[in-house]
N, C-alpha and C positions, 0 to 999 in steps of 0.2 A: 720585564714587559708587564703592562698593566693587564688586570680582567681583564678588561673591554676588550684592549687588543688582542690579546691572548682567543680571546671568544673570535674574534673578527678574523684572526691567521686559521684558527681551526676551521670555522665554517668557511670560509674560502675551500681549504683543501678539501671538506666533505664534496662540496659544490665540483668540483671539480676530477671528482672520485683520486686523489691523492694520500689517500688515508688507507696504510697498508693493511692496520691491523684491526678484524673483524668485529673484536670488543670493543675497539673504540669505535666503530663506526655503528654498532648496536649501541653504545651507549648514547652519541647523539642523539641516534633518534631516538629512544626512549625522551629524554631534555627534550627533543622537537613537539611533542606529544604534551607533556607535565607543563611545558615554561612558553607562556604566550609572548613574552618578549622575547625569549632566544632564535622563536621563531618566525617574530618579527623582523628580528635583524637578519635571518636567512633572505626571508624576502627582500630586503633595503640590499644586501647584498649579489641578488641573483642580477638587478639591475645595473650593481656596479661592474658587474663582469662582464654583461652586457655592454657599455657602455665601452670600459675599458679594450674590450675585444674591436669594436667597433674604431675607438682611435690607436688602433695598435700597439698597444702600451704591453702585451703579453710579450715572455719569453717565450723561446720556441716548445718547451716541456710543456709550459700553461696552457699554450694554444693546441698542443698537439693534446693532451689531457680533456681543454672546452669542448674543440670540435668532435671528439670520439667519444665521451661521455656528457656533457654540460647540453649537448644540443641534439636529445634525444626525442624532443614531441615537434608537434607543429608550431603551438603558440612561440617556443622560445626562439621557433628558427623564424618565426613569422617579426621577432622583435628584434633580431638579428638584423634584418633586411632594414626593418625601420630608423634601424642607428645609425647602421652606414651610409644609409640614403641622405637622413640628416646632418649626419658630419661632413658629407661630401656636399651638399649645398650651404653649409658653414664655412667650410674651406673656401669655396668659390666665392660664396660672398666677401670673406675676409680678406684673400687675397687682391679682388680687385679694388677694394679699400686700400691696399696693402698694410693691410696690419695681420699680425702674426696670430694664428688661429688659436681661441681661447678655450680649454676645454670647460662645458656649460653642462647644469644637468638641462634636460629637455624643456621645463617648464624655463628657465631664463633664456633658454635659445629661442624659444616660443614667443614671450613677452619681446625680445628683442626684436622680432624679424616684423612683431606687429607695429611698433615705434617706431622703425626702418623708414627711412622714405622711398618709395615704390623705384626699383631699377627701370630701366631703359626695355627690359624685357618684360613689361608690366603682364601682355599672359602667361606666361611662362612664369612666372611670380604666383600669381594666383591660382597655377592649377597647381604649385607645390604648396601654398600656404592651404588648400583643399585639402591636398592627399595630410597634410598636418591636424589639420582638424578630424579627419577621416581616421587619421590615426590615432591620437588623444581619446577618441568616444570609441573606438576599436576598444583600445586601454581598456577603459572605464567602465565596460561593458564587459570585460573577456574574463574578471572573476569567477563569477557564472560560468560561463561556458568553461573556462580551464577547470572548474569543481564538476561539472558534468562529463568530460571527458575525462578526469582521475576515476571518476566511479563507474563510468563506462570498461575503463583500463582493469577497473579490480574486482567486478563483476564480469568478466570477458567468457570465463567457463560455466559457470553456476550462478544465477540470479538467485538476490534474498528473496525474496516473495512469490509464490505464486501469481499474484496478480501482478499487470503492466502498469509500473511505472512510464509516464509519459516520456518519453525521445530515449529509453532504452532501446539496444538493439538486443535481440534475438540470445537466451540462453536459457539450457537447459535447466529446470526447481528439482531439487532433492527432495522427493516426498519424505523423507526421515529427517526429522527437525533437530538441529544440533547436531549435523551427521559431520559435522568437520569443516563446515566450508569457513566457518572462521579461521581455521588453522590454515589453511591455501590462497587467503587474501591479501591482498596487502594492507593489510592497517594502517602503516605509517603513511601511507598515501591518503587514507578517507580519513582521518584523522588533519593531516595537513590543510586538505577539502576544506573540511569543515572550520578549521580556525580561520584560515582565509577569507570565508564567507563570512564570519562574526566580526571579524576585522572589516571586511568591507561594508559591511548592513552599519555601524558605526557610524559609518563617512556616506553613506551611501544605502538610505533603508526604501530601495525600490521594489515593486513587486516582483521583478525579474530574480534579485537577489534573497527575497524570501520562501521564494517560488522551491530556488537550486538547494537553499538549506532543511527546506519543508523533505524534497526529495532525499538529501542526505539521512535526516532523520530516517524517512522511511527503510531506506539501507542498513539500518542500525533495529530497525524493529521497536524503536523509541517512540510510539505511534501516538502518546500525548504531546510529545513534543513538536511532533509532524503535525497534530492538528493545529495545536496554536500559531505554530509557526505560516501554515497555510491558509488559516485564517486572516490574519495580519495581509497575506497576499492576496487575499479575494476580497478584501477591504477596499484595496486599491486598485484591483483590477477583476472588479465582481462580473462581466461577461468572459473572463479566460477562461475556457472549456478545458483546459489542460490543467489549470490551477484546480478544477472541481472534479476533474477525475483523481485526480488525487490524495484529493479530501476523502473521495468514495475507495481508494484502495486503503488510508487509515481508515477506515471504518470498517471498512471487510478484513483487513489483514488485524485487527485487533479486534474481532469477536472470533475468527479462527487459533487464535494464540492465546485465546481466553481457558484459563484451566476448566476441567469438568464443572466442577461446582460452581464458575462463573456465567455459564453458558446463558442462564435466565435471565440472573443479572443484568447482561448486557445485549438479550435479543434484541434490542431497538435501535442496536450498531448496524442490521443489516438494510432494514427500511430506508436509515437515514444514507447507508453507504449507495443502493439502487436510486432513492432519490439525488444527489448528486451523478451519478453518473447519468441519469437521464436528461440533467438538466445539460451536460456538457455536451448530447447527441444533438440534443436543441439545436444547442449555440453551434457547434460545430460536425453535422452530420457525416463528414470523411474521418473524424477520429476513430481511428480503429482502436487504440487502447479503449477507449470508454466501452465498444460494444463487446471487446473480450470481457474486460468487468465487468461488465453486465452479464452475461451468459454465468459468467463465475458464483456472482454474486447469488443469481436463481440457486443456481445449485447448494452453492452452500446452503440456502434457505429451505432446502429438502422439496422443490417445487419441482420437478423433473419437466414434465411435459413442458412447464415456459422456458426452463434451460434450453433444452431442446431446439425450441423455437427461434433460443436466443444465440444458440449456437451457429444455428442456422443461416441468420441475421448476418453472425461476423463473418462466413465464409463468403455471402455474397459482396461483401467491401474488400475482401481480404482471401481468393485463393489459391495464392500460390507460395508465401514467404512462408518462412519455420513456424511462425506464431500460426500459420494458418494449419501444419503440419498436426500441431501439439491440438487444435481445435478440433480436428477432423478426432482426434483420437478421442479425444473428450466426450464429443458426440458417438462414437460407436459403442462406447464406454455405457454411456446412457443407455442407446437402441437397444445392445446387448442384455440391457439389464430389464428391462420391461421385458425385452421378449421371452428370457428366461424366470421372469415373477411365477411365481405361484399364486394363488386366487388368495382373496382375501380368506376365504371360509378354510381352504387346503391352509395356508400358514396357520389357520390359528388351532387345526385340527392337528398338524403335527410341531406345535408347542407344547399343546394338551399332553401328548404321547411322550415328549421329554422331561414335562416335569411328573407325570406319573413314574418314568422311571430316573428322577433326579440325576438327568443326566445336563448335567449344569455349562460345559461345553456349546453342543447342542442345541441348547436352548438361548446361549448367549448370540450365538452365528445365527439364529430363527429373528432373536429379539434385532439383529444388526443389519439383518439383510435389508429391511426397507421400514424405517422409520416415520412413513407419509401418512399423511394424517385422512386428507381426502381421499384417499383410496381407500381408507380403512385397514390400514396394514401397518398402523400403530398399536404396537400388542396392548399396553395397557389400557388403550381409548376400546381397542376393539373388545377384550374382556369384559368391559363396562358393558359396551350394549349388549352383549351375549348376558352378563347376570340378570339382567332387566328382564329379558325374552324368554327368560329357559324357567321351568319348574322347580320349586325347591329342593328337587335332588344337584340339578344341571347347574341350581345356584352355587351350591354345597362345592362342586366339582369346580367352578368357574375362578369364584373366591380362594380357593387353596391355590389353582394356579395363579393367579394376579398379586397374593401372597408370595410365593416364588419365585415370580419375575421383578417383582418390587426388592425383593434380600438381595436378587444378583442384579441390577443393575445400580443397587446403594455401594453394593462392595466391588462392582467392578470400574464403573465411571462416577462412580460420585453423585446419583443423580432420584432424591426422593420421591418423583411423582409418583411411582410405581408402587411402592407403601404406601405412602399417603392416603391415595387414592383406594385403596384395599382395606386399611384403617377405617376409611368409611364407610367403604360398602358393608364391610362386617359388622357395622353398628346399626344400619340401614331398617325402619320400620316398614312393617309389609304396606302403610296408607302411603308414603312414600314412593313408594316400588312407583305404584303409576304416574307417579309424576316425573319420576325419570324417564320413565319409557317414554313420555310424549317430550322429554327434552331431546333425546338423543333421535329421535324419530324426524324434531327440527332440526337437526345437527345435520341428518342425512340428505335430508332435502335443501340444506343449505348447499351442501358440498356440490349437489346435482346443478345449483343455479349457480353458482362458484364456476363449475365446467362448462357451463354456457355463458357464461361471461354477462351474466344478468345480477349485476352484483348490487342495485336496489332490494332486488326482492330476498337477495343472501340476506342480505344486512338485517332484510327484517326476521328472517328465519330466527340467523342468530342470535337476538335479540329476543323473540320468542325461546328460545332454549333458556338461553340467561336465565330467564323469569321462572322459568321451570326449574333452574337445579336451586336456584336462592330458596324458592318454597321448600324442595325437598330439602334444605340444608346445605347442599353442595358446593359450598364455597369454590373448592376445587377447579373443578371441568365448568364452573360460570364463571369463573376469572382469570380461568387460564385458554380454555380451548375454545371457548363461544367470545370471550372476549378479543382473542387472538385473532379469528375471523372475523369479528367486527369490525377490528382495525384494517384489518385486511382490505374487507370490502370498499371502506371511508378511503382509503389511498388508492384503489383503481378506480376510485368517482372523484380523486383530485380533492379529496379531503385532506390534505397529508399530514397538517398542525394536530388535527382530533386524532389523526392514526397515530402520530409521534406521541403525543400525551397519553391516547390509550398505551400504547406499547410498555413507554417507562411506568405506567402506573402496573402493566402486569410484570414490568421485571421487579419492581420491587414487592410487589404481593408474593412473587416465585422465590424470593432471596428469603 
């Protein structure tokens, strides 16, 4: 028996679940997985059995084998019906020809029936040569969908992402990243997905089919590959609200999977990840996935009160499914946490108390609890104003702590600002001192017009500060924290290209 054949007898029996022994049945697919052609011929084969089934050509073991294994989803029972449908208006036609029924694949039965000259039952002709057509673009279209129901199938207990992928249904996210769920899924399924889409994008590079591999990607956590690939699709279909949400979940789920010391780097994933998703609420204000990413997205961005807001937002489109269940929880998650904050002045009195007594614990659970910037409950930003304000004793005291909380947040998340910024102040001349003070003074009153959503006047605040830490030398906090609300500001005035340019220019100043 040749390869070929030999390849062609085997995948029959896998197709068919006839393959006793579990080796060999893990060894195809592993080959289904590595070998684009062997899994090609899978596919050329699943048709033939289809086919074959259809004109009766099975033994009773094969059939009894198809229909208990081989006809497990919808799509193949949905092509099942299609066969038989077709072979039975084959027969009929042939027969009253009387010529003896020719077994065709579809596309020559196709061509045939269109060369045909119209029978005596001319509607009855045409509403089957419809449902043919109907059927054909069924086909040709069902790639996509059959790769979106695999991933649905193998996502069914545990979804990859926190954020909603577009026409997911409903499952629960392991907040412990790499907790296993690769080991519970089926890979040889999203694997097969995914070659079939590359295979069809081929023959076939529509938005629909860049859309279901962009999503594949996303499944995989491959999230440059999900952007290019969703890019390509909103190329061609640049108003799909569902294509642009999930451009904004690559962009949110790939500054969340950003190691520590990337964080900076790639702050200007979350802007661009909220701008996409706003634009999708535009185009399509019933999308509920975009307004969950959206609430998401806040949060990650440590902006609590418009999470909040934004939470808010998704219950009233959305409350009563699971997604709305895991929202509500989202949201008291929040409430809970404001209402149990400590004041700014209390947290940073009792940091002061842990690092006097180097209790480094303590001080990390202080430094974690609430990292927001506009509240003032960013221990290093808040240190800063405190040295500015306090007496050279209270400076002495302020600096050792900001020192302290700079070693443990280097050594425990990878993250210099906290030195850096201590680095400086300890070099800091007393002509200096006032010129910080009235930066961090614009800092505050930026924050106040920021919370009144008079984000003109922020912009000029910050902007005023800027100019004040440059004088004082302050590279730091002028091009990280004043320019950070700069940006800030320019995007809720629909600035968004100046915010986006601002943004990359402070992640590479941060890197």
């Amino acid at each position: 028996m040749s390869d070929q054949a030999g390849k062609k007898v085997e995948l029959r029996k896998y197709l068919l679940g006839l393959i006793n022994l579990q080796v060999e049945t893990d060894r195809i697919e592993e080959r289904l997985m590595l070998d684009d052609k062997y899994f090609k011929e899978l596919l050329r084969l699943e048709e033939e059995l289809i086919q074959d089934y259809a004109d009766g050509e099975f033994d009773p073991e094969e059939q009894k084998a198809f229909e208990s294994h081989f006809l497990i989803s919808d799509e193949r029972r949905e092509k099942v019906k299609f066969a038989q449908a077709l072979r039975k208006y084959v027969n009929e036609q042939a027969k009253e020809r009387s010529r003896p029924p020719k077994k065709e694949n579809f596309w020559r039965i196709f061509k045939n029936l269109v060369s045909a000259p119209l029978p005596v039952a001319a509607g009855a002709t045409i509403i089957i040569l419809s449902s043919l057509l109907v059927g054909y673009f069924y086909f040709r279209s069902s790639v996509a969908d059959s790769a979106m129901r695999s991933l649905q199938q193998v996502y069914r207990q545990e979804r990859p992402l926190e954020a909603r992928i577009t026409d997911f249904d409903y499952a629960p996210f392991n907040q412990v990243r790499g907790s296993g769920n690769e080991k519970t899924i089926d890979l040889i399924a999203r694997e097969r997905a995914e070659l079939s889409l590359r295979s069809e994008i081929e023959q076939h590079p529509t938005a629909e089919n860049y859309h279901a591999l962009g999503r594949l990607y996303l499944t995989k956590r491959d999230f440059d590959k999900a952007v290019e690939v969703l890019e390509k699709a909103k190329i061609q279909a640049p108003e799909n609200a569902k294509i642009l949400n999930d451009l904004g979940v690559a962009c949110l789920e790939k500054y969340k999977y950003s190691a520590a010391g990337e964080k900076n780097e790639n702050s200007e994933l979350l802007p661009k990840a909220l701008d996409f998703f706003d634009k999708a609420i535009e185009l399509d204000p019933q999308l509920g996935e975009a307004y969950f990413n959206r609430a998401d997205c806040l949060q990650a961005s440590n902006l609590p009160n418009e999470a909040r807001s934004a939470w808010e937002k998704y219950l009233e489109i959305d409350s009563a499914s699971r997604w709305a269940g895991e929202a509500e929880r989202r949201l008291d998650s929040l409430r809970s946490k404001t209402a149990s904050d400590i004041s700014a002045d209390a947290l940073e009195e009792a940091f002061l108390r842990a690092a006097a007594q180097r209790n480094d614990d303590e001080a990390f659970r202080l430094m974690s609890q609430n990292r927001e910037l506009i509240s003032e409950q960013y221990l290093p930003q808040r240190l800063a104003m405190s040295f500015v304000n306090s007496d050279r004793r209270g400076r002495s005291e302020k600096l050792q702590a900001l020192r302290y909380l700079g070693g443990i947040e280097k050594e425990r998340i990878g993250d210099n600002f906290g030195s850096d910024l201590a680095g400086f102040y300890a070099t800091v001349s007393e002509d200096k001192i006032e010129l910080l003070k009235k930066a961090q003074q614009a800092i505050r009153r930026g924050y106040r017009t920021c919370l009144e959503n008079r984000f003109d006047a922020a912009v000029s605040e910050f902007k005023l500060a800027r100019s004040f830490f440059l004088q004082a030398g302050d590279d730091i906090e002028a091009r990280t924290i004043a320019d950070y609300f700069i940006a800030y500001g320019f995007y809720n005035l629909d600035q968004r290209l100046t915010a986006d340019k601002m943004l990359a220019e402070i992640g590479q100043f941060s890197e």
